[in-house]
Backbone as JSON, one array per atom type, in Angstrom:
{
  "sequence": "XXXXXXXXXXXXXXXXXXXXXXXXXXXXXXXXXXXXXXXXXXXXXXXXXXXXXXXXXXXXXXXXXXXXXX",
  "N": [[12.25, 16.04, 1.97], [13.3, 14.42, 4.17], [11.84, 12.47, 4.19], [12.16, 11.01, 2.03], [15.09, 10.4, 2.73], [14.96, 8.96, 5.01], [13.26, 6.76, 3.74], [15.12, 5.75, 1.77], [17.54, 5.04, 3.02], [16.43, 2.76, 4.56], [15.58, 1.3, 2.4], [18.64, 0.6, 1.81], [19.23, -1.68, 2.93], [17.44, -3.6, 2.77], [16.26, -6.83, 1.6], [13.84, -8.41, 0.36], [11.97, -6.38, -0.72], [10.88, -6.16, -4.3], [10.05, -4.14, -6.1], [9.47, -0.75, -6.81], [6.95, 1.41, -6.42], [7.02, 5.07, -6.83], [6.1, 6.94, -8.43], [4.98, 10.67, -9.62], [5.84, 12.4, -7.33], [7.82, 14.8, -6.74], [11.15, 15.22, -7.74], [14.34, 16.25, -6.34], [18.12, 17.19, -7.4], [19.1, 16.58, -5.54], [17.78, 14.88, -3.72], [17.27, 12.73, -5.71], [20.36, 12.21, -6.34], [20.18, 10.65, -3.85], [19.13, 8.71, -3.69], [20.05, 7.09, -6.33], [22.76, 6.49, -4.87], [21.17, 4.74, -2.95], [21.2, 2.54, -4.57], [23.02, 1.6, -6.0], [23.92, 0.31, -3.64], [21.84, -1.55, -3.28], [20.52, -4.81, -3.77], [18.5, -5.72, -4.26], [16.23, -4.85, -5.55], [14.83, -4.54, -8.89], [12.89, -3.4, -9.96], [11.75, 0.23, -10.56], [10.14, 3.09, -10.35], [10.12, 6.5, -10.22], [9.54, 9.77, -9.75], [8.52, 12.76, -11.49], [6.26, 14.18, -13.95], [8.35, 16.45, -14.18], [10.61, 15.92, -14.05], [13.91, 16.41, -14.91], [16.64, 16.55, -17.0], [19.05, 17.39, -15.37], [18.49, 16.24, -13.14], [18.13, 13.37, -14.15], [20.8, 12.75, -14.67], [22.04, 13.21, -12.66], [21.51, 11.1, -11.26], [22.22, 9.01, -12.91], [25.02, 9.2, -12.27], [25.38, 7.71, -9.92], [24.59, 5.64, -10.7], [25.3, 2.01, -10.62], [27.57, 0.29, -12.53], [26.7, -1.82, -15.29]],
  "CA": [[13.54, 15.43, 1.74], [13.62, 14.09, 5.14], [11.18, 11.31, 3.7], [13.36, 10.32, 1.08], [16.1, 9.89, 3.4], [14.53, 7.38, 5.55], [12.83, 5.51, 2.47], [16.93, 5.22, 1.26], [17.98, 4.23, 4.11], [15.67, 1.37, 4.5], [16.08, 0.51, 1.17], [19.75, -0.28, 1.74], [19.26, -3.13, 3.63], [16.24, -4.75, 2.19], [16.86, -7.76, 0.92], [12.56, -8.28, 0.07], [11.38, -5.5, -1.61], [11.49, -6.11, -5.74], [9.81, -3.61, -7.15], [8.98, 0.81, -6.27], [6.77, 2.25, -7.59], [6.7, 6.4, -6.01], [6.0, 8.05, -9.39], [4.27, 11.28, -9.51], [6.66, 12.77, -6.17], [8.73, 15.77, -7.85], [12.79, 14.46, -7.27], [15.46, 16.98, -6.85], [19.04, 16.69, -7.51], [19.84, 15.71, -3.86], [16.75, 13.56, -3.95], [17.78, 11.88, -6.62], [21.27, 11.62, -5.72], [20.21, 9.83, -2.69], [18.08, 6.85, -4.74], [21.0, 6.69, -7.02], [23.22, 5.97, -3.89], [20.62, 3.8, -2.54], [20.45, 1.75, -5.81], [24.49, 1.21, -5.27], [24.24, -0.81, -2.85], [20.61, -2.54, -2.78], [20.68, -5.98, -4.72], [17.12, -6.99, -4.36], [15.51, -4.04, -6.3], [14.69, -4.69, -9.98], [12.07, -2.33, -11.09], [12.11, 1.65, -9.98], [9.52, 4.45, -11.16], [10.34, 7.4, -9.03], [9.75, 11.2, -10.66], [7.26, 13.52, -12.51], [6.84, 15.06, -15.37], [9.01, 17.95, -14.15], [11.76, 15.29, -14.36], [14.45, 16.73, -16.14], [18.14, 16.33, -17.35], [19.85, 17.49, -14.04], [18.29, 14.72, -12.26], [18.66, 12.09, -14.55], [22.55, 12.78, -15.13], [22.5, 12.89, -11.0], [20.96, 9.35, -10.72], [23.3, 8.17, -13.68], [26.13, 9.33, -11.89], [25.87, 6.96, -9.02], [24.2, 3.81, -10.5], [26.11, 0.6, -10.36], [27.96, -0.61, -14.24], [25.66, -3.35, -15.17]],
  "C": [[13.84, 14.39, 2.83], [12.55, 12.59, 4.88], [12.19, 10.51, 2.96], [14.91, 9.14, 1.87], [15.52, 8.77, 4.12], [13.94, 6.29, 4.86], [14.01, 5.02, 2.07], [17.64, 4.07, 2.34], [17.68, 3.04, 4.67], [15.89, 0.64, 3.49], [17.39, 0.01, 1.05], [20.12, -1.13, 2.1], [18.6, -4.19, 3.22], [16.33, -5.82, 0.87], [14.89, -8.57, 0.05], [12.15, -7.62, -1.19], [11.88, -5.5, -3.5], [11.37, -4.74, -6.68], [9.29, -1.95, -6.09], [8.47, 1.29, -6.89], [6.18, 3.76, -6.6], [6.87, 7.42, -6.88], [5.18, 9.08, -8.99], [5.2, 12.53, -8.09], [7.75, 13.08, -6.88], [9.92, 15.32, -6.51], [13.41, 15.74, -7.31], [16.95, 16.53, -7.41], [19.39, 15.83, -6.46], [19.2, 14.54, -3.52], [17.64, 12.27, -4.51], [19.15, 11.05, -6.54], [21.25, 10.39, -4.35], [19.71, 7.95, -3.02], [19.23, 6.7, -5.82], [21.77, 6.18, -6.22], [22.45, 4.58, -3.57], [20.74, 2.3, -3.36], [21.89, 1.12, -5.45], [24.73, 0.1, -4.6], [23.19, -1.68, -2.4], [20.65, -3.58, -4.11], [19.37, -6.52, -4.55], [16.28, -6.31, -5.41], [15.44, -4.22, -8.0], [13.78, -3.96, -10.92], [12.07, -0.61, -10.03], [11.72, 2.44, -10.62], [9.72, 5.26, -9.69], [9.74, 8.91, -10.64], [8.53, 11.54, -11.0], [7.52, 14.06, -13.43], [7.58, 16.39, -15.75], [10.56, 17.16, -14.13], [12.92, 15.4, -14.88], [16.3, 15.76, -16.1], [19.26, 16.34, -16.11], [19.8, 16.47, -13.24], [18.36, 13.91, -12.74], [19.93, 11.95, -14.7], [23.13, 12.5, -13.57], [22.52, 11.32, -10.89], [22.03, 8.17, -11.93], [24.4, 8.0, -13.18], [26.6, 8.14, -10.48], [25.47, 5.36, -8.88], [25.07, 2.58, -10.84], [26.57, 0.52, -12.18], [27.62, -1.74, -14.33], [26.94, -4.16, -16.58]]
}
């Protein structure tokens, strides 16, 4: 988790980076919540595979909950 957090945290500044790809790396809720945050407030990011196939509903409703209204 303590990964995550410093990958977020970087990511909220980076004005560079277009695209993530860190599929395959099982997300939790809090995870998730945190890259939904991140997403919030990073404007350079345009593409974003994160998750595995253990992916479910809890975590996608987390990461819905904090992404930006396009």
């Amino acid at each position: 988790m303590q990964e995550v957090q410093q990958l977020c945290q970087a990511l909220k500044a980076n004005t560079v980076l277009r695209e993530l790809y860190a599929s395959g790396h099982h997300l939790t809720p809090e995870t998730a919540g945190m890259l939904g945050a991140m997403l919030a407030t990073n404007t350079s990011l345009v593409s974003i595979c994160v998750g595995d196939d253990a992916l479910g509903d809890a975590v996608s409703a987390c990461t819905h909950q904090h992404a930006p209204d396009v």
